[in-house]
C-alpha positions as CSV (number, residue, x, y, z in Angstrom):
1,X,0.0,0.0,0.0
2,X,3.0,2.4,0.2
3,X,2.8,2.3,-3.6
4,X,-0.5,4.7,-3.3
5,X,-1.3,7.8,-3.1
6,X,-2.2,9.6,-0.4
7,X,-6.0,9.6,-1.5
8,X,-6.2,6.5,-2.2
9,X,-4.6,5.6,1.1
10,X,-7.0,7.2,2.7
11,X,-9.9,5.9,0.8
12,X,-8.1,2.4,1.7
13,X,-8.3,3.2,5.8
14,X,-11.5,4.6,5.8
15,X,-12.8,1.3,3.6
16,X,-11.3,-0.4,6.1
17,X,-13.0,1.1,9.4
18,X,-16.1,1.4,8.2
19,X,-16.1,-2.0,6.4
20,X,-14.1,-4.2,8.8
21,X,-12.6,-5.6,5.7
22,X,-8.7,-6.7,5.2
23,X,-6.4,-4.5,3.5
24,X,-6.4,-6.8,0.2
25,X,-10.6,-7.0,0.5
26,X,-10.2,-2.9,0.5
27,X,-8.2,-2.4,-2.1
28,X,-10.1,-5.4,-4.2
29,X,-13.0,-3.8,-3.7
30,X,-11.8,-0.1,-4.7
31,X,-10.0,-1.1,-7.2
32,X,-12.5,-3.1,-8.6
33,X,-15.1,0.3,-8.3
34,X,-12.1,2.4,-9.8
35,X,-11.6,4.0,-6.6
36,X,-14.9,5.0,-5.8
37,X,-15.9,4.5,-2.1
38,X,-19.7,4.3,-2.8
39,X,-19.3,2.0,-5.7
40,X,-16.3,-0.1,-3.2
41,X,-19.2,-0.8,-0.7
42,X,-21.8,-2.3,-3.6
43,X,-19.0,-4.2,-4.6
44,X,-18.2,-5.4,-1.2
45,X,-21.5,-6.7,0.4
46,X,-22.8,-8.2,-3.1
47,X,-20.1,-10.4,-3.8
48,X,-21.2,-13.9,-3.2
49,X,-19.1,-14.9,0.3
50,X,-16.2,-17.3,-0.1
51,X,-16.5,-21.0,0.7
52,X,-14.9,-22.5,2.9
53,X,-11.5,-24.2,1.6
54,X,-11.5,-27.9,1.4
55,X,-8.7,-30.2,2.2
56,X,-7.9,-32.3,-1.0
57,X,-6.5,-35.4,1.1
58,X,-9.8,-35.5,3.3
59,X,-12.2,-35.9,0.2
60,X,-10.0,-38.3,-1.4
61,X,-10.3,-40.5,2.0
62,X,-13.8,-39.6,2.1
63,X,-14.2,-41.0,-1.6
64,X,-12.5,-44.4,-0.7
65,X,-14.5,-44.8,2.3
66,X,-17.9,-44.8,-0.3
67,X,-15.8,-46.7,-3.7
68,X,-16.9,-49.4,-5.0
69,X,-14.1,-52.3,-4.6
70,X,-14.3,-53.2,-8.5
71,X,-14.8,-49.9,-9.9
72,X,-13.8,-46.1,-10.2
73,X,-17.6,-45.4,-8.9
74,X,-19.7,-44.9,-5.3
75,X,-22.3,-47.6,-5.9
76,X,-25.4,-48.5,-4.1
77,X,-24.0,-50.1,-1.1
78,X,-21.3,-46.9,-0.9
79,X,-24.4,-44.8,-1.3
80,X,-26.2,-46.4,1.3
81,X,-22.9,-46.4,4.2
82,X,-22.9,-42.1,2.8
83,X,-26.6,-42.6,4.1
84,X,-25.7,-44.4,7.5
85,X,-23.1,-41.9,8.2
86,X,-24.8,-38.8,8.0
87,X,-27.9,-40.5,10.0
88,X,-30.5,-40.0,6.9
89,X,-32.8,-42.1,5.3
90,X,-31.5,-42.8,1.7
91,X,-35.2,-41.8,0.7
92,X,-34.5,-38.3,2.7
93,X,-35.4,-35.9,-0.2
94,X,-32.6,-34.3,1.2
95,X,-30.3,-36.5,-0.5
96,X,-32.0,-35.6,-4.2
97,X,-30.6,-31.8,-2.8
98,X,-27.1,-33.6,-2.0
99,X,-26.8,-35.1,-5.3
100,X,-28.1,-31.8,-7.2
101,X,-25.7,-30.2,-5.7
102,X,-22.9,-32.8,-7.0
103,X,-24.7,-32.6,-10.2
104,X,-24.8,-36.5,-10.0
105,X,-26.3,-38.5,-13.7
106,X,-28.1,-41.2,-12.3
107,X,-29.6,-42.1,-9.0
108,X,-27.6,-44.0,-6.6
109,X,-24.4,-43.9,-8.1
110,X,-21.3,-40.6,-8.0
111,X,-18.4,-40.7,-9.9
112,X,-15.3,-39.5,-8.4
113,X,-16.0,-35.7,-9.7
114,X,-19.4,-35.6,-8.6
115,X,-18.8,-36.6,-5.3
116,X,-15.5,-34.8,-4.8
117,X,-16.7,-31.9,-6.9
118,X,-20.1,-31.8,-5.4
119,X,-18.2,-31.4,-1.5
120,X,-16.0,-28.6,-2.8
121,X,-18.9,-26.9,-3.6
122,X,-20.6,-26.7,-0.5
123,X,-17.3,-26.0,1.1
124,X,-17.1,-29.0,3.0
125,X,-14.4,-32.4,3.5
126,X,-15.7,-34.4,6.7
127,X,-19.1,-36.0,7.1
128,X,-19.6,-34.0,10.1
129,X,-19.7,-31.0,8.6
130,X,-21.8,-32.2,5.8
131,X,-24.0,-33.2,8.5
132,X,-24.1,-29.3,9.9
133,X,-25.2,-28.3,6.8
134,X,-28.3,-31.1,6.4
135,X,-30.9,-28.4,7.7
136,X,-30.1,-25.9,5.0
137,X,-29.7,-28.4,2.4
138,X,-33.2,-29.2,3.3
139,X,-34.5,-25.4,3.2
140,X,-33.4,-25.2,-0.3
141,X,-36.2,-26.2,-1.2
142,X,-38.3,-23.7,0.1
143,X,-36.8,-21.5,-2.3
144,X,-39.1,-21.0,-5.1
145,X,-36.3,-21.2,-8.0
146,X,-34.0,-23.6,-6.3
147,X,-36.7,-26.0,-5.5
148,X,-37.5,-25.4,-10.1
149,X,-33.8,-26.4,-10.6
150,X,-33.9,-29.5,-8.2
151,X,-37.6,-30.6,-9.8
152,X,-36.0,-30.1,-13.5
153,X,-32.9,-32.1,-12.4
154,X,-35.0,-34.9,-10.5
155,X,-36.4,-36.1,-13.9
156,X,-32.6,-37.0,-15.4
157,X,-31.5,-38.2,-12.1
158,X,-34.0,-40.9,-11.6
159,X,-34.4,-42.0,-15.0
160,X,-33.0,-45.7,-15.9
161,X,-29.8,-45.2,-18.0
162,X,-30.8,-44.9,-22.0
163,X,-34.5,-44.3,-21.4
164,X,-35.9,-41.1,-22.5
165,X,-39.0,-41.5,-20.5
166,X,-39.5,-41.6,-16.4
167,X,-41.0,-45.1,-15.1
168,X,-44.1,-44.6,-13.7
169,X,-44.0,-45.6,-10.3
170,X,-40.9,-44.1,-9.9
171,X,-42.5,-40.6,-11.4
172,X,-45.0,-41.0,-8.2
173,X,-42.9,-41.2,-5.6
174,X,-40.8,-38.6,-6.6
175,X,-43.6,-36.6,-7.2
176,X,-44.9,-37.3,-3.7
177,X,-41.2,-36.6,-2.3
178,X,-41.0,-33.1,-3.9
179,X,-44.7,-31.9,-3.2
180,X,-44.3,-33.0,0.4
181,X,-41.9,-30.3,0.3
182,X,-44.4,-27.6,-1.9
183,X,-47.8,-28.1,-0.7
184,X,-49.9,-28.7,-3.9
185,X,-52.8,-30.5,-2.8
186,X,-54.0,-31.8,-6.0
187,X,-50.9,-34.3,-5.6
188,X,-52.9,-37.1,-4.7
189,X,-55.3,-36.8,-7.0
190,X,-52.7,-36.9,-9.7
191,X,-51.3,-39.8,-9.0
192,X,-54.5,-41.6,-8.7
193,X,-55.4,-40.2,-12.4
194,X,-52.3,-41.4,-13.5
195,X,-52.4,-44.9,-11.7
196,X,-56.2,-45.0,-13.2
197,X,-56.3,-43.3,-16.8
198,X,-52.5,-43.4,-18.0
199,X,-50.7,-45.9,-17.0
200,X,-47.6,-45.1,-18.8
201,X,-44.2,-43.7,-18.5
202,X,-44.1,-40.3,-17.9
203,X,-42.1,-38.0,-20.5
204,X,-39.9,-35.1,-19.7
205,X,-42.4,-32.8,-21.1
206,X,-45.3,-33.8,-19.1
207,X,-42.8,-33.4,-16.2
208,X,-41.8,-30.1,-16.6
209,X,-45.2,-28.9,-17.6
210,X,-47.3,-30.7,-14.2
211,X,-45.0,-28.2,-12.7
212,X,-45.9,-24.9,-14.4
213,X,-49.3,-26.2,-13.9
214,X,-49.0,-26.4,-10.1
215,X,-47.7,-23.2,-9.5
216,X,-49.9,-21.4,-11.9
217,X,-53.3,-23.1,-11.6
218,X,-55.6,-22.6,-8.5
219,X,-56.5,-26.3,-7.1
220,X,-60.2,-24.9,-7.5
221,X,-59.1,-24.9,-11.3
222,X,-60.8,-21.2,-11.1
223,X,-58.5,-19.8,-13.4
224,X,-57.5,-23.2,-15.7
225,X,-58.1,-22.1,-19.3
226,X,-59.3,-24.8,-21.5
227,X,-57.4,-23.6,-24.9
228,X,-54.1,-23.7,-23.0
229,X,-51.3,-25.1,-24.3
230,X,-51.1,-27.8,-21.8
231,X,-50.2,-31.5,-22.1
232,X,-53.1,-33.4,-23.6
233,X,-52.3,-35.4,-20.3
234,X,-52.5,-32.7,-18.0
235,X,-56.1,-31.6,-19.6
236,X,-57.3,-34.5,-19.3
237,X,-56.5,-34.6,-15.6
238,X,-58.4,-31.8,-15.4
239,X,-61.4,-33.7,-17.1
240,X,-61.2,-36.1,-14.2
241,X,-61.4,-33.6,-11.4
242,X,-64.4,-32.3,-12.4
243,X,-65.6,-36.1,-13.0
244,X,-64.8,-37.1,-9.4
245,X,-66.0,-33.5,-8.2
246,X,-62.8,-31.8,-6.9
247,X,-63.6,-28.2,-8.3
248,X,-66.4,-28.1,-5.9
249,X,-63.6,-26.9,-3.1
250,X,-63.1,-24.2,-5.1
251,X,-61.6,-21.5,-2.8
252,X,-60.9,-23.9,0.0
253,X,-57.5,-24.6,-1.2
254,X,-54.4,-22.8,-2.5
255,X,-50.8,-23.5,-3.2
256,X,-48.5,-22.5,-0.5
């Protein structure tokens, strides 16, 4: 700092006081804002905060512990000890967040960079502080676009390999684990329809569209527009609501 200039010395001191930043986050900051206080302070408090550095040797152990013995892969039973050590059901939806999170392919299974990737993201090497950070993994969810990207990813993750469609039954209970989460209470009632009148795999479309449909349409279906550009599936849902009556509690439910 003995390089500066005596304004900008002082603009680095008084960043400092008021700020309680370091010397390098001051001059980052103001250098970043070409050395003008107001914009230093923007800069400052809307930069995303740092995470916490990982130890490289301590996710490499952590990997081993989970490997499968035969292959470069955490398997089913290394998913299932991950499970046991952090105390959580493997059907916790918390673990869809986990494996969003380590942007994992397929259900059940982490490569090596998922799984090492994935715990450098969240700033974390040990399972106990992966365990710390459980309850806020979990309230993820509650946020409206997070709990959009987790939904979108849920339909690639739980897909068998090479299938373009989602089996049914396993379309249901997902659905059931991520609306437990988002209160739509015409849940039930679609998976009944489905069980009843489809019967079939459920395509990505149809996925991404149930949503858009539950966060848009009343469960009284007051505002459902019948020339909409839903999913022939979806309209027909909405066929057998009104068959089995469900409108009739118009205004007695609404999506949290």
């Amino acid at each position: 700092m003995n390089k500066l200039g005596r304004g900008h010395r002082d603009k680095v001191h008084q960043f400092m006081t008021i700020a309680g930043a370091s010397e390098k986050a001051a001059l980052q900051a103001l250098k970043a804002s070409d050395w003008n206080l107001e914009g230093a302070f923007e800069v400052f408090y809307n930069q995303p905060p740092a995470k916490p550095t990982t130890d490289p040797r301590h996710l490499e152990e952590l990997y081993l512990r989970y490997k499968d013995p035969y292959c470069d892969m955490i398997l089913v039973d290394g998913v299932s000890q991950f499970c046991d050590d952090l105390q959580t059901d493997p059907g916790d939806v918390v673990m869809l967040v986990i494996s969003w999170h380590m942007k994992a392919a397929t259900m059940c299974e982490f490569s090596r960079q998922e799984f090492i990737g994935g715990l450098q993201s969240l700033g974390v090497d040990s399972i106990e502080k992966l365990k710390y950070l459980l309850p806020s993994l979990r309230a993820e969810l509650k946020d409206e676009h997070k709990f959009r990207e987790i939904y979108i990813f849920a339909f690639g993750w739980a897909k068998e390999k090479g299938q373009k469609s989602l089996a049914l039954d396993t379309a249901l209970g997902m659905w059931r684990l991520l609306f437990a989460e988002r209160s739509w209470p015409l849940v039930e009632h679609w998976c009944q329809f489905l069980q009843v009148k489809h019967n079939k795999a459920i395509s990505r479309d149809t996925w991404s569209q149930l949503l858009e449909f539950s966060r848009t349409i009343n469960p009284s279906l007051s505002n459902y527009d019948a020339e909409g550009a839903w999913p022939y599936l979806i309209d027909e849902f909405v066929e057998y609501l009104c068959e089995i009556g469900v409108p009739q509690t118009r205004g007695n439910s609404k999506w949290r």
